[in-house]
N, C-alpha and C positions, 0 to 999 in steps of 0.2 A: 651882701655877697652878690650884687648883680653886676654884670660885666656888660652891661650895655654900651656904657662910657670908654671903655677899655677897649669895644669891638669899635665903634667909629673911631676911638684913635688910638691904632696896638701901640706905638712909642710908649704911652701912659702906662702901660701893663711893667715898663722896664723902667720908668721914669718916677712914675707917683707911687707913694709909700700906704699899703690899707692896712690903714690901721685898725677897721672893722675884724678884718683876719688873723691879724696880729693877735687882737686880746682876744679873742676866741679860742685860738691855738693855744696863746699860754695860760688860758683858764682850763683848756683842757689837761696841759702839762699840770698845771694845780693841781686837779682829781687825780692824775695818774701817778705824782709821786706822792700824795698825802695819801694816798693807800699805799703804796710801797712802805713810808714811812711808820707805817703800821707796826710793821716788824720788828724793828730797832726798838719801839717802845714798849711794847711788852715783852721785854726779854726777863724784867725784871719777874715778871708774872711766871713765865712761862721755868724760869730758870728755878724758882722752886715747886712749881708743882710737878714737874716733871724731872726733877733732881737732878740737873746741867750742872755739867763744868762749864768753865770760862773757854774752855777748849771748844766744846759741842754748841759753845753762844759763837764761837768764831766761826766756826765751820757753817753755822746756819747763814749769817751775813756771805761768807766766800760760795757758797751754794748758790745763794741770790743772784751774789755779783758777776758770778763768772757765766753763769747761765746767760745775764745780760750782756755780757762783754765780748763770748766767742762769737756769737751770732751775729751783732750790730751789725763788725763790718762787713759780713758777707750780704747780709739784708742791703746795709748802705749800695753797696756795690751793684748788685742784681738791679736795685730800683735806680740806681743812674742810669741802665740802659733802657729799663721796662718800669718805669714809675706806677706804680699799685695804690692811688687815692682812698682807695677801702680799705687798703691791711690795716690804716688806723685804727678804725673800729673793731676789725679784727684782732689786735695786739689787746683793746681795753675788754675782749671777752677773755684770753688768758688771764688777765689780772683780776677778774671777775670769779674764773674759776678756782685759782687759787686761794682766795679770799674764802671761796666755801669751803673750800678744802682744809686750812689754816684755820675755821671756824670749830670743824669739828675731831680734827685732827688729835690722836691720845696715845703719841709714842712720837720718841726723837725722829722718826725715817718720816712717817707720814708731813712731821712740821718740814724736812727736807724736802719732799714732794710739793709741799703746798708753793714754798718761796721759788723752786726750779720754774715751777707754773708763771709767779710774779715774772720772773727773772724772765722769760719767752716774751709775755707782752709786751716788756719794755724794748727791751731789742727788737721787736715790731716796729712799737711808735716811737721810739726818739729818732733814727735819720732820715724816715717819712716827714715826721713833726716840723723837725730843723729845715727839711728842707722845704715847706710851705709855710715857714718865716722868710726862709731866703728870698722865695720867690715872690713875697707881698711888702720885702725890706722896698722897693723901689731905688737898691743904693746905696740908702744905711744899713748896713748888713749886723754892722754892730751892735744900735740901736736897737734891730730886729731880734737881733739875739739875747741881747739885755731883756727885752721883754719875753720874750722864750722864757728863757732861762728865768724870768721875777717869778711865773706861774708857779715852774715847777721848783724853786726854793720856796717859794711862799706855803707851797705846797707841805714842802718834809718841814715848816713850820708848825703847822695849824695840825700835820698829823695826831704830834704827842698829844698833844691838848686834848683832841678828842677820846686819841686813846686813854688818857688817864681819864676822861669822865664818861667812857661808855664799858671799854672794855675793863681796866685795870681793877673797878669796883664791884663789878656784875661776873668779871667771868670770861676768857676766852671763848667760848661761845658766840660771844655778843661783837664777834667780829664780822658776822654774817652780816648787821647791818648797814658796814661799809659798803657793799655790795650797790646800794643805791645808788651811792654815787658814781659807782662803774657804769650803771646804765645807766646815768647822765651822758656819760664819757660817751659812751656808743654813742647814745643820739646825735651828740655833739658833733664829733668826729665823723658820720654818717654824713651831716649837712656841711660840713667844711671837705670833704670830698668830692662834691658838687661841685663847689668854688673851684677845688685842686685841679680835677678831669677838664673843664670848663677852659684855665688858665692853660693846660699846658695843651689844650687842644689850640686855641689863639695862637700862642707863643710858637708853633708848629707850624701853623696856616701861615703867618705872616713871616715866619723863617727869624725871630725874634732870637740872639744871642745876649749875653754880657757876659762873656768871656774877660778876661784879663790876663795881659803878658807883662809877667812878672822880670823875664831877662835872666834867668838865673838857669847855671847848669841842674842836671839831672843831678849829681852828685852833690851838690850845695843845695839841693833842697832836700836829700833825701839828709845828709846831715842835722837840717834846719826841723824837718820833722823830728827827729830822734830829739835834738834837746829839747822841743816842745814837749814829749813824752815823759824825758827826764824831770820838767815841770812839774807836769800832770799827776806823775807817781811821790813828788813832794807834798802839792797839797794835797791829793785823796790819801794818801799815805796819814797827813796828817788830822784831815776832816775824818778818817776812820775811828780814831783815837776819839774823838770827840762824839763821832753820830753814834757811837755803839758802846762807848765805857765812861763816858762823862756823867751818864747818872752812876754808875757805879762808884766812879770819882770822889762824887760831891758824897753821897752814904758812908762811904768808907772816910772820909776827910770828915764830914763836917755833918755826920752824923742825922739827915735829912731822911725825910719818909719817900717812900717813891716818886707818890705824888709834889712833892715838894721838889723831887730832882726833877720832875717834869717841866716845871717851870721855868728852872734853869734852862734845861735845855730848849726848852721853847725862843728865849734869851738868845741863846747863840746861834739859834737857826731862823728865829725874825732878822738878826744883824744880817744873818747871810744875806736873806732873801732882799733884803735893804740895800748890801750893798752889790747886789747882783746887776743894777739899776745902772752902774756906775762906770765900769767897766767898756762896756759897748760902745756909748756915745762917746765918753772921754776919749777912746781910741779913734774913735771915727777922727776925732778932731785933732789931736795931738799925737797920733800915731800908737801903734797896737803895742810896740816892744817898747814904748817905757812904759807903761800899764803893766805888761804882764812885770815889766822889773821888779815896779813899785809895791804892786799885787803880793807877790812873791815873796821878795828879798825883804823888802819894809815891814813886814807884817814879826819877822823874826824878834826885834826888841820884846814884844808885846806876848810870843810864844815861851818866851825863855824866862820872863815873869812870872809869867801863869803857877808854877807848881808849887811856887812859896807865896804864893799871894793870899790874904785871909777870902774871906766868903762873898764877902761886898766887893771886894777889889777882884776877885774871880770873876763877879760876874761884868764888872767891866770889864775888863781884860778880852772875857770871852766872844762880849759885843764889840770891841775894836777890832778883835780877831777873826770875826764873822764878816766883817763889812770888808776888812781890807782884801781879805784872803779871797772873797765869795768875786771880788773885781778882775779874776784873773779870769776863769775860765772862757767867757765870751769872746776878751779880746783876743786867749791864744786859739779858739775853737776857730774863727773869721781871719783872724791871721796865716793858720793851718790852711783852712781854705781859699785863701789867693798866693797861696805857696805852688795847689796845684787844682790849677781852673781847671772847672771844668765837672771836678768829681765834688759834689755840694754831698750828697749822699754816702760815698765811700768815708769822705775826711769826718763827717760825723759820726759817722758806724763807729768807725777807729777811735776816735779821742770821746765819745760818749763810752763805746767800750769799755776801751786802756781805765778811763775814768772811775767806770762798776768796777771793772776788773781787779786796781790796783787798791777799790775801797775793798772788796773782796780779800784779799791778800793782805794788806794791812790789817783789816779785822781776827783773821784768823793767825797772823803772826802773833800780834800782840794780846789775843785773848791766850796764848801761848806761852806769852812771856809775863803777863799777870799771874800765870797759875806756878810759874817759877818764880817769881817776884814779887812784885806787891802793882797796883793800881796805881799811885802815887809814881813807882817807878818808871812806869811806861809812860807817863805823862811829860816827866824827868827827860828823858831818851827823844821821845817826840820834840820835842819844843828842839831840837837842833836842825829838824829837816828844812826848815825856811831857808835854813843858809847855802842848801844849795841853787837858791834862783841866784847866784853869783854867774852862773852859766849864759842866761840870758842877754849879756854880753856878745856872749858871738852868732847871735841871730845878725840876718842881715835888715836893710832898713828897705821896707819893700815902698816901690811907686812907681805898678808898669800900667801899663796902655791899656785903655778899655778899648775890646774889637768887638762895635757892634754893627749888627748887618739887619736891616729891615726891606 
């Protein structure tokens, strides 16, 4: 994190890619969503000891998510003008507190209180996060994102796992010892603030921009944003379905112990984190909008399998449906963002948001539509939403002009 280098030659600061920052960031995105992902995993726990409908399991995810979603883009926005290198640290003490709060928590409203707490931190640290990926991309914005984004998939990975060998055996309780890795996250995010203040103190000094002019009216890109949204609510629409009823799925299918459906789902959110990878650079290089197509629209053969597929073939399924799916967000999140230069923090707010938001909504529609129907169904229902990346189509093909001033 030393900017020695950078200070004799600010160009570098816009030019050269650090990747020291890079994986720092997205190691802290790891901690910050494999404690989120805490949640999702002991629903199974928590849904009987506390005698939950499918309904009050939806409502607790849309509590999370929305908590996360209204705030981002106002957070994104406030810090394009007045960038806040601490609130990171700050964001991983709400998810800190939540975590104790969720530890000891012994009635449905208090487990609401505890995820609202999560839900704050995050809306802290994701367009803070993102946007001190942006600024250590040197250019692969993509790239930079991809690796973002590996952490914190990697992250709602490795959560279940832990939770089925810490908490799910021992106890809701023993969610307290998540906690450590929050003050990891603090430290962490403490010293990459340093770097942040640092950067954008240079970038200031020497009058450093990368701006891009993309050429496009007001009204064609306010368009361009809404289908990207219409994306977005496709696949968290359908990563919903998956991050919060896929162990219920597989129990109710194929007659699996918790722990045994943690597995799986471990399965489908290693693929993601895997194919989260892919995404970023692929688009740097071949352009964002056949990525997000491919992302998208491709991924549908593979959804629409899924609900008649035996147990073996599920869990492929689930891993080609992980990787493909998990290659969208990066490219439309950097493509979002040179739609409208300038705002790195606002367009993240938004599409990390819209992203909680719509996993939110989704969880609580179809924990809804399970308790009228069956699991199996909703799964049935899901597996059509891929087909609307047909939309992606009328994105435009962006390649405007970099204005930069030194």
């Amino acid at each position: 994190m030393n900017t020695t280098t950078a200070a004799a030659n600010p160009k570098a600061v816009v030019n050269a890619t650090v990747f020291p920052i890079l994986f720092t960031i997205s190691f802290a995105h790891l901690l910050n969503d494999m404690l989120q992902s805490v949640i999702p995993s002991i629903y199974p726990l928590i849904k009987d000891n506390l005698h939950l409908s499918f309904s009050q399991i939806g409502l607790i995810t849309f509590t999370f998510q929305i908590t996360a979603s209204l705030l981002q883009p106002f957070v994104g926005q406030y810090t394009d003008k007045f960038p806040k290198p601490y609130s990171l640290a700050v964001g991983m003490g709400f998810t800190l507190t939540g975590l104790i709060v969720l530890s000891m928590a012994t009635g449905f409203y208090a487990i609401l209180a505890a995820v609202a707490l999560v839900g704050v931190g995050s809306s802290i640290f994701h367009p803070e996060a993102s946007r001190v990926a942006h600024l250590a991309s040197g250019g692969k914005r993509g790239l930079a994102q991809s690796i973002f984004q590996l952490g914190g998939n990697a992250g709602s990975a490795i959560g279940p796992l832990l939770a089925a060998a810490i908490i799910v055996p021992h106890g809701q309780s023993n969610a307290i010892w998540f906690g450590i890795a929050a003050i990891i996250g603090i430290i962490i995010l403490a010293k990459i603030a340093v770097w942040y203040r640092d950067h954008l103190a240079l970038r200031a000094a020497k009058k450093i921009t990368d701006v891009m002019d993309n050429g496009l009216s007001t009204s064609r890109v306010v368009v361009s944003i809404t289908i990207l949204l219409v994306l977005i609510f496709s696949k968290y629409f359908y990563m919903a379905s998956m991050s919060s009823y896929f162990t219920f799925y597989l129990i109710d299918k194929f007659h699996l112990s918790v722990a045994q459906s943690q597995v799986y789902l471990f399965i489908f959110l290693g693929s993601v984190a895997a194919g989260t990878l892919l995404g970023g650079p692929l688009g740097d290089r071949f352009g964002r909008k056949y990525i997000i197509w491919i992302s998208i629209l491709g991924v549908a053969p593979f959804t629409l399998l899924l609900p008649h597929a035996n147990l073996f073939w599920t869990a492929i399924l689930s891993a080609i449906i992980g990787v493909i799916l998990a290659s969208a967000f990066s490219a439309i999140l950097v493509y979002a963002q040179e739609l409208v230069p300038g705002k790195v923090g606002m367009i993240a707010g938004l599409f990390f948001g819209f992203a909680f938001g719509m996993g939110g909504l989704g969880s609580a529609l179809l924990g809804k539509l399970a308790d009228n129907t069956s699991i199996n169904y909703v799964f049935t229902v899901c597996a059509y939403l891929p087909l609307i990346g047909i939309v992606t189509a009328f994105l435009p093909n962006l390649g405007g002009k970099k204005k930069t001033a030194a």
